[in-house]
N, C-alpha and C positions, 0 to 999 in steps of 0.2 A: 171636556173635563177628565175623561178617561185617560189622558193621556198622560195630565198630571199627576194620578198615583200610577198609572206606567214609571213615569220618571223618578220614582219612589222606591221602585221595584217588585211594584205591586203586578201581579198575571191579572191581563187584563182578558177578558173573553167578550169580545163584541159582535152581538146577533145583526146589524149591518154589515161587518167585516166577510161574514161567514155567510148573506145572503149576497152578498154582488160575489161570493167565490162561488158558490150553489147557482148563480144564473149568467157566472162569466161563457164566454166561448168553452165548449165542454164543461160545462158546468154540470155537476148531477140532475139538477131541476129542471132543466132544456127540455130535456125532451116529453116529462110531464106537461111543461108550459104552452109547448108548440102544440102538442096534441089535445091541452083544453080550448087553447085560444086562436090555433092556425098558425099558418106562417108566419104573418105580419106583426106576430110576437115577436118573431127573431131579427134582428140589427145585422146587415151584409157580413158583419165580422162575427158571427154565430152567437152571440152574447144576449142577451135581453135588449130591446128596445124599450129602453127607460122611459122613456119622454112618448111613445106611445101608449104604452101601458099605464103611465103617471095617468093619462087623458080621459081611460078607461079605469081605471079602481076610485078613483078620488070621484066618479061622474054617476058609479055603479056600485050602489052595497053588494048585487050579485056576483060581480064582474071581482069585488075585492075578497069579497069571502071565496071565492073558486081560487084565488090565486095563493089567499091564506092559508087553504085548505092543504096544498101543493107546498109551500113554503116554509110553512111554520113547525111542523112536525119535525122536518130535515132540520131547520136551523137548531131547534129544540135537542133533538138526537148528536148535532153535533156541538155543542157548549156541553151536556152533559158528560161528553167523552172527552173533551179537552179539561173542563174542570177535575176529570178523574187522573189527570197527571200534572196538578199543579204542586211545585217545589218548593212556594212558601208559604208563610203560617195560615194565608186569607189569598183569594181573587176576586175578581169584579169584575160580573157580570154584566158589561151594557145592554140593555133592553130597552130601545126609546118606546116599545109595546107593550108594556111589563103589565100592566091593570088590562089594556084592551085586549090582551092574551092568557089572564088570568096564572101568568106564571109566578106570583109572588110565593108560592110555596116551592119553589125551587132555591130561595134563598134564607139567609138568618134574620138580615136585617135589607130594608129600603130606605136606597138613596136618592132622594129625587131631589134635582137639580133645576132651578126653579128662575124666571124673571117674569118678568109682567108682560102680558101678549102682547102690548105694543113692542116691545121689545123686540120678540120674538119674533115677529111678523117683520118688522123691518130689517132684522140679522138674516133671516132664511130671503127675502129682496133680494140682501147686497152680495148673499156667497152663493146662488144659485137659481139668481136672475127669474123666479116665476113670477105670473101676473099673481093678483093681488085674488083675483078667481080662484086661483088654483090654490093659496097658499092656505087660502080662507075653507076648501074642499079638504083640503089633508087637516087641518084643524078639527073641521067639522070629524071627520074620522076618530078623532084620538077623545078619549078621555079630557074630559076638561079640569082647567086647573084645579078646582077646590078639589075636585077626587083627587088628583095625583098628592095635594097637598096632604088629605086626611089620611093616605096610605104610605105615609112617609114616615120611617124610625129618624133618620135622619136626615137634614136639607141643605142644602150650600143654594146659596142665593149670588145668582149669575149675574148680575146688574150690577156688580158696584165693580170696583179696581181688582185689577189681575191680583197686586201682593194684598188683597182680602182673599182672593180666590185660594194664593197658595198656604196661607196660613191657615186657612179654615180645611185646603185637604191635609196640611202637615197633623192638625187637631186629630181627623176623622181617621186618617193614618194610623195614628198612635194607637186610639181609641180600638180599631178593629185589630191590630195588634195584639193589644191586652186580653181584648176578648177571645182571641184565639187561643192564646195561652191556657187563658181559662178553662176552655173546653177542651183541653186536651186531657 
């Protein structure tokens, strides 16, 4: 969805974008990672071992809060300093952790982006193929729907047709827009 007010011309700051850049090969958070969790963190190309690690945080509250602990500060410190040189009226923040990290006071308003877990479960299937274990473990993790719901200024609803999707971000577009002006 981020990428539709990208195409807007909207600065987008996305806290995944700036974590696989924080745990790529020379990544800032390597060598915190490797020294909580061992070698077997690291993937032969020096990067994070996604798919090892996915097996251990989604299996382990311990195992996830360690790696949190290590991650989320960094990604937190780096949106803060990208957001401090954006060039137009508003940006957006993606944070798919935004309630389970307690960062909503880093923004004006929340957008959450919303379809129904069946949904959901069968999109995250088909574009990166995990068992129904694993998918049902990273859910287990996240806030659940009615909270992201009641924590929402505003919602775009992900289950119906693309030109609903675009129309409703061209709305929210305008809308944060205006309110920027406002506040200036």
């Amino acid at each position: 969805m981020a990428e539709r007010f990208a195409h807007r011309g909207v600065t987008v700051i996305d806290a995944d974008l700036i974590s696989h850049a924080l745990t790529a090969t020379h990544g800032a958070a390597m060598p915190a990672i490797v020294a909580a969790f061992g070698a077997a963190a690291r993937a032969p190309t020096g990067a994070l071992d996604r798919a090892w690690m996915r097996e251990r945080v989604f299996h382990d509250a311990g195992v996830r809060q360690e790696l949190e602990s290590i991650l989320h500060p960094m990604i937190r410190a780096e949106m803060l300093r990208l957001a401090e040189q954006v060039p137009g009226p508003y940006s957006l923040l993606a944070i798919p952790l935004l309630f389970e990290t307690g960062q909503q006071a880093l923004v004006d308003r929340v957008l959450v982006v919303d379809l129904p877990e069946a949904m959901q479960i069968e999109r995250v299937r088909r574009r990166d193929g995990l068992s129904d274990a694993t998918i049902h473990a990273i859910l287990a993790s996240q806030v659940d729907r009615q909270r992201r719901l009641s924590g929402a200024d505003d919602l775009i609803d992900n289950s119906g047709a693309l030109d609903a999707l675009d129309a409703r971000v061209a709305e929210l577009d305008g809308f944060y827009r205006t309110l920027a002006q406002v506040r200036r």
